[in-house]
Structures are given as C-alpha cells and as structure tokens.
N, C-alpha and C positions, 0 to 999 in steps of 0.2 A: 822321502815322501814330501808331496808339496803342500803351500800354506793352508789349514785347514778353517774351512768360513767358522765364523763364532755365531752363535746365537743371541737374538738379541731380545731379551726377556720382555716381560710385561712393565709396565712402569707403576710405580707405587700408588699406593689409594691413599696413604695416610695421610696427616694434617702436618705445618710444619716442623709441629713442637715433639711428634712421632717418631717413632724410630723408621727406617726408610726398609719397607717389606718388599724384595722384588719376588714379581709372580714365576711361581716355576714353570721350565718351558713345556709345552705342551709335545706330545709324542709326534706328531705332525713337524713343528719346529725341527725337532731332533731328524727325523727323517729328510728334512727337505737343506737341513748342514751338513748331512753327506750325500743326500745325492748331489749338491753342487760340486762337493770334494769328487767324486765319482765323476760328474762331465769334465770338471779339470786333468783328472788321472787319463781320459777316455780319449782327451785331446792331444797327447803328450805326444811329441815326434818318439821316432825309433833310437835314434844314438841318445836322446835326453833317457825316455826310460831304460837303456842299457847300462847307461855309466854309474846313470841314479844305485841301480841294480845292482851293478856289481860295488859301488861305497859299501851297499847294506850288507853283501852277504860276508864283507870283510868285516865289518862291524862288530857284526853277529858273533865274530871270534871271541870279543870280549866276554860274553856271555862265557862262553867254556874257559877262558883263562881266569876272569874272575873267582868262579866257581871253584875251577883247579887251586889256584891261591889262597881261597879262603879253604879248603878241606885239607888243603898244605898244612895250613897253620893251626887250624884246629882240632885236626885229624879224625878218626874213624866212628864217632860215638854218637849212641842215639841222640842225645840233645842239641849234637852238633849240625844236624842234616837241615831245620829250619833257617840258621845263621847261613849254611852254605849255600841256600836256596837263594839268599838275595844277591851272589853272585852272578846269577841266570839273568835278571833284570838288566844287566850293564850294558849287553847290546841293545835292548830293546830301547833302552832307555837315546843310546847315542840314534840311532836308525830314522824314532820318531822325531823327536827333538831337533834333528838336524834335517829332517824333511825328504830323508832317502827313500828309493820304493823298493817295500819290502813282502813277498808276495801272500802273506796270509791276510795284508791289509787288502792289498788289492781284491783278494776275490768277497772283499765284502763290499769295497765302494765302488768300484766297476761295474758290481752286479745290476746295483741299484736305478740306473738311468737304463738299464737293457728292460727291468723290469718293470717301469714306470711308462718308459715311452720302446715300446719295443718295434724294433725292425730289424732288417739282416746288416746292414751296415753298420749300425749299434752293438751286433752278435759278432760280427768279424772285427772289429775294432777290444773290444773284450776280448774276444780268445788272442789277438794279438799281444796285447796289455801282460795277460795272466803267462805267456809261451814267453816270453823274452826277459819278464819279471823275474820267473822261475830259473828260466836258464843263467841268466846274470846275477841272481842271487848264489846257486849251486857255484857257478865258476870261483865267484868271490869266495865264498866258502872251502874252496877246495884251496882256492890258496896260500887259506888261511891255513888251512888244516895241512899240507906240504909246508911251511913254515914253521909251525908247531913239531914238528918233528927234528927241526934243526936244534943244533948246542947252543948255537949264537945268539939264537933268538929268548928263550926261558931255560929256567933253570931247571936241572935235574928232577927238583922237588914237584914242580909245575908239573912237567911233563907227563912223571910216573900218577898224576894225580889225574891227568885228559888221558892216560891209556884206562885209568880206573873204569874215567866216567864213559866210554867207547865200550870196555866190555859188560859193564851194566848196563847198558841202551839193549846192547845185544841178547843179555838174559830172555826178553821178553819175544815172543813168537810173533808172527807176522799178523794173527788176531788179534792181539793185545796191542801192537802199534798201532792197527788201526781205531780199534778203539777210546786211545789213550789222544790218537789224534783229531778225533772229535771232540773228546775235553779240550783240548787244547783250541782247535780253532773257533768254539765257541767262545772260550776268555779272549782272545784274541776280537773276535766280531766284538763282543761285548765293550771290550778296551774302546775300540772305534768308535761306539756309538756314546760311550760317556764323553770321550773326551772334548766335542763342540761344544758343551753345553758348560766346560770346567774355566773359567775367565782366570784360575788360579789353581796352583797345587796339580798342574799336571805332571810334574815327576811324580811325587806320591802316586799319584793315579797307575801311572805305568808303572809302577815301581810294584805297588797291589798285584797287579792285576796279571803280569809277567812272571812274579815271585808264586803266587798258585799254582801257574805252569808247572815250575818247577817241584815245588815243597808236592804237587801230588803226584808225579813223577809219570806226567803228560809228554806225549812227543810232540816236539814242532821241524817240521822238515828243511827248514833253512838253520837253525841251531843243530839239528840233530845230524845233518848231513857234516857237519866239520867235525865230529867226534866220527862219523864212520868213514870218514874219507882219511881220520889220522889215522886206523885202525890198516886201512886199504895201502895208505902208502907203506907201513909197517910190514903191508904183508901179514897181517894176521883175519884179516876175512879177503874174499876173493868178490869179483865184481857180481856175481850172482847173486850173492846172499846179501849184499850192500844193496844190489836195486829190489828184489823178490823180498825180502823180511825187511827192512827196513822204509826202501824212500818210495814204492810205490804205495804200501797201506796206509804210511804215515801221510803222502800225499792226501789221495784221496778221502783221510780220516777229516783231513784238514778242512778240504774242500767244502765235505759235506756237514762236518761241525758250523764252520763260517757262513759259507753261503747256501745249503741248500736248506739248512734249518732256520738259522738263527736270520737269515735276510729274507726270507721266503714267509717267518712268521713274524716278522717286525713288517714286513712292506703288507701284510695281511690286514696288521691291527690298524692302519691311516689308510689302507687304498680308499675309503670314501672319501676321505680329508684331503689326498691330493689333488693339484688343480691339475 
C-alpha cells in the first residue's frame, strides 16, 4: 500500500500558558485523506500494482503462521483463542506498514474518487485496480500456502496447527462466509478510515482492528485463501468447494461489507461537504 496523506487537524485556541487542545478532524477531512489515498492507488501503473500485490498476499502468510505458533504453544482451550487471535494481525500489520496493496483496502479507497467525481475511465481504472490486486494477492497467497506444506520451511507443530485452522474455515457453509465476510470488510474499511487521522499508535490500531477479525472468527479472502489453498494442495478439498464455499462468498462478503456499505454511507454523511 502506498504513503497514506495525514490529516492535518485544527490548530489550538488556547493561551500560551494552556495546555495545547488540537481540534478533532472533521468527517469531511477524513473523507477527502482517502480519497487522495484513492487517486494515488487509482493512478498506480500495472507491474507497480502487481508486484505491490503479490508482497501482500505473501505477507498475509504471516497471519496463518503466526496464529498457527501461537495455538502451538498455547494449545486448544477456551481462554487460549483471544491470545491466538493476535496472531491474525501479523500480516496485516507487515502489508500496511510496509505500504503493499492489499485488495480489501483497495475496494475502499479506489471506490471513493469513482464516487466522488465519477466517469467510465475512473470506473475502468477501479475495476483494473481491484482485477489485478485480487489476482496478485491470491497468487502470493497460494505460494505461501504451497510453502507451508513443505518440512523445510515450519515445523511439524506449525503445520498440524494451519491444517487445524483450514479445516475450521471450512466448518462454516457458503452463507456464513459470506456473511462473516461482511464483518470482516467493514473492520477492514473501518481500519482505512481511522488510520489518516492516527499521527501515532498506528500498529495498535491495526493491531485492534485485524485482531476482531479474527477473535470473531470473520473471513477475509486474502488470509483466508492461504489456509484453503494449504488444504488444496493437501488434497483434502478439491477446487470446487475451495472457489463455490469459500473464495467466491467470502469475496463478495468482503466487497459489499467495504465498499457497498460502509463507503457508500461514509461518502453519504460529507457529499454536501465535498468540493
């Protein structure tokens, strides 16, 4: 993901001898620090968003290895599931931080310049964006997840711990991914829209906000796809039931938690504010 613009607050009313009160930014503000993130993502050549894309979805692996190591070491017990939850965080945390593009972001700050100043060259450069995101995400992901199957790479304990977390994704039917993936791409939009306004503490932030994902046991389609792809290469689900139950509902869950709700009624509450 690329450098995301800051917000640059109110300035103080107080006296010198005051303590110094900056004004909170106003919803407008916040709206107009990603839609400039969104004309930068919206301008991005095709090999820069590829490469970006596939960093993330290898990234993303961290999330399941973390996750798998910490359920290693603390193992099976109710009180253990919130610790193992902060596992989940580790990609997302590498993905933003390090500025890669990751496509649950994308359909929230891409959206916004389509929605704001809309035309069809605006609408074909989006769907370009979100097609090549998604694919270079998935590939990354996949080779993570053919990795993680390897002896050389983790250990025994790891491993048996990402086949756990694969056949518990899978517990849940093709309605419930989709559902679970609307939780999830609204934490995700929501992640997006705090962070311009955070001048500090944005690990914490992601770290919040990622770790919900998980602890409510939300699907996201680029974390979620390297746990069915370990499954796949296993040979223990077949390619139908990995795209039909899994990555098509958790898609679209995603989409329409992110961008058809949660951007659709944030660009609702400023459209008179914007210029």
């Amino acid at each position: 993901m690329t450098q995301k613009p800051q917000i640059v607050t109110g300035e103080s009313s107080q006296s010198e001898d005051e303590p110094d009160l900056v004004t909170p930014p106003r919803p407008v503000d916040v709206y107009d620090a990603v839609l400039d993130q969104g004309e930068i993502e919206l301008d991005r050549g095709i090999a820069a968003l590829w490469w970006s894309g596939v960093a993330a979805g290898l990234s993303m692996g961290f999330s399941i290895v973390a996750s798998a190591a910490l359920a290693a070491s603390f193992g099976q017990f109710e009180w253990s599931h919130p610790i193992v939850s902060i596992g989940y965080s580790a990609g997302f945390i590498i993905v933003i931080l390090a500025r890669q593009q990751l496509f649950t972001e994308s359909t929230v700050t891409a959206l916004l310049p389509v929605l704001t100043h809309y035309s069809w060259a605006r609408t074909h450069h989006l769907l370009r964006l979100w097609t090549i995101v998604l694919l270079a995400n998935i590939v990354g992901g996949a080779v993570f997840a053919w990795l993680t199957t390897l002896h050389t790479f983790f250990s025994e304990e790891i491993r048996t711990e990402i086949l756990s977390l694969g056949l518990h994704l899978f517990e849940y039917g093709a309605a419930e991914m989709f559902m679970k993936g609307i939780a999830s791409g609204w934490l995700i939009a929501t992640l997006v829209w705090v962070l311009p306004s955070a001048t500090s503490g944005q690990f914490m932030i992601i770290l919040f906000f990622t770790w919900l994902i998980a602890l409510g046991g939300f699907t996201h389609i680029v974390a979620g796809s390297i746990e069915a792809f370990h499954l796949l290469f296993l040979g223990m689900v077949d390619g139908d039931k990995l795209f039909l139950q899994f990555m098509l509902p958790t898609l679209f869950g995603n989409i329409i938690g992110g961008s058809a709700l949660f951007s659709l009624i944030s660009y609702a509450q400023v459209r008179n504010e914007v210029k």
